[in-house]
C-alpha positions in Angstrom: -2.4 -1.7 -8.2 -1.6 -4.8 -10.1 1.1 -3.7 -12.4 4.8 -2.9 -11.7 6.4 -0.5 -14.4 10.4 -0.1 -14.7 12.2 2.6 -16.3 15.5 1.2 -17.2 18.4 2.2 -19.5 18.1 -0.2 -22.3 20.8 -3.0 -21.6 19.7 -3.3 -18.6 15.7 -4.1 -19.7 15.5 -7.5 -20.6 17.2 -8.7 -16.9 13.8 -7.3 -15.8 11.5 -9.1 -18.9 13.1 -12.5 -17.7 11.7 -11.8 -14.4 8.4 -11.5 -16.2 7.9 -7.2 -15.3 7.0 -4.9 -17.9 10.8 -3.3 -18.0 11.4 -0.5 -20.7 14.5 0.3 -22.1 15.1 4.3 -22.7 18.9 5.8 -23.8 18.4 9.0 -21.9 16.5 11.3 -19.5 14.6 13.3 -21.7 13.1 9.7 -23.3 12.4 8.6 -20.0 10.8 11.9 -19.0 8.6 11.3 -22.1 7.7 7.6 -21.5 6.3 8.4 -17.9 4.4 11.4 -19.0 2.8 9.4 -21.6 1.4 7.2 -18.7 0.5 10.6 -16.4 -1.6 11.9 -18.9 -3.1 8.7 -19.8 -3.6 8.1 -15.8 -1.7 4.8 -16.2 -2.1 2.8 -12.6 0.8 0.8 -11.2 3.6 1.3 -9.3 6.5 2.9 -10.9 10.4 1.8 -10.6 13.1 4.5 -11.9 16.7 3.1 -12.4 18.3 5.9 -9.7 21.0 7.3 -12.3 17.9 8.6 -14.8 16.3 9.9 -11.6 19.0 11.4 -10.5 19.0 13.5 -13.7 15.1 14.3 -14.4 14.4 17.9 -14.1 12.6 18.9 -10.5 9.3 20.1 -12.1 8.8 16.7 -13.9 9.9 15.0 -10.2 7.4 17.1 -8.7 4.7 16.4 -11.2 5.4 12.9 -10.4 5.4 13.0 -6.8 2.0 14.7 -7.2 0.4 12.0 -9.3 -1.4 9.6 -6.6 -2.4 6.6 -9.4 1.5 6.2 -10.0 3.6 5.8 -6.8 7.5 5.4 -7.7 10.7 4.6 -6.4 14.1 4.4 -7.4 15.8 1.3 -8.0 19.6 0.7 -7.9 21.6 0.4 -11.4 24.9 -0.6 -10.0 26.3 2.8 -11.9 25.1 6.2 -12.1 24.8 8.1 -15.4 25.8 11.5 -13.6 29.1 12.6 -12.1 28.2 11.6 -8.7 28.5 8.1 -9.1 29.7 7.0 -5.3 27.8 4.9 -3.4 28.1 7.1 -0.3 26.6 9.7 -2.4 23.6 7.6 -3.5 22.9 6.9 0.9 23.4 10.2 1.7 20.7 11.0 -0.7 18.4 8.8 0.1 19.0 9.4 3.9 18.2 13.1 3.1 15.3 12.4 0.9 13.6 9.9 4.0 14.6 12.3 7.3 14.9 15.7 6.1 18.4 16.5 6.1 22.0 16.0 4.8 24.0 13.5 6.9 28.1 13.3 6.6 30.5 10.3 6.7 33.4 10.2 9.4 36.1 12.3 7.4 33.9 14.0 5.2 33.4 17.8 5.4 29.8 18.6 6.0 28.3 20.7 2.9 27.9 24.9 2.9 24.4 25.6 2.4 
């Protein structure tokens, strides 16, 4: 696995080209969505970076046809913003807290979340 891929919004792109990583640009989740499953179907090999606020947004059936694909490991990377309404940074660790142990943590002074 040679080659890093990043899935970017567009402005944000050619930060990652100076860095000399193949960085592409997309203005929304359903372009992003198409861009990546281009590369499943073409069994594309490299390791995959998602800019967390079009991750956040991709449907779970394409998420899970991602996790499944084994040639084309990703993760999410920080954008600084997120393109959804939950755009707090305690949000962001929480869910990344609940994605790596299993479960939904709560920050002194929050109310914990009804299942």
């Amino acid at each position: 696995m040679s080659r890093m891929l990043v899935v970017t919004r567009s402005e944000l792109a050619p930060g990652f080209h100076l860095a000399g990583v193949d960085a592409y640009g997309v203005e929304d989740v359903e372009t992003a969505e198409e861009l990546i499953g281009a590369w499943l179907d073409q069994g594309e090999v490299g390791l995959l970076a998602i800019d967390d606020g079009l991750l956040e947004r991709m449907s779970p059936a394409f998420i899970k046809r991602l996790s499944a694909a084994e040639q084309i490991p990703y993760l999410a990377i920080p954008s600084g913003q997120s393109l959804g309404p939950e755009a707090s940074r305690r949000y962001r660790i929480a869910q990344t807290i609940r994605q790596a142990i299993g479960f939904h943590i709560t920050f002194k002074g929050e109310q914990p979340e009804s299942s």
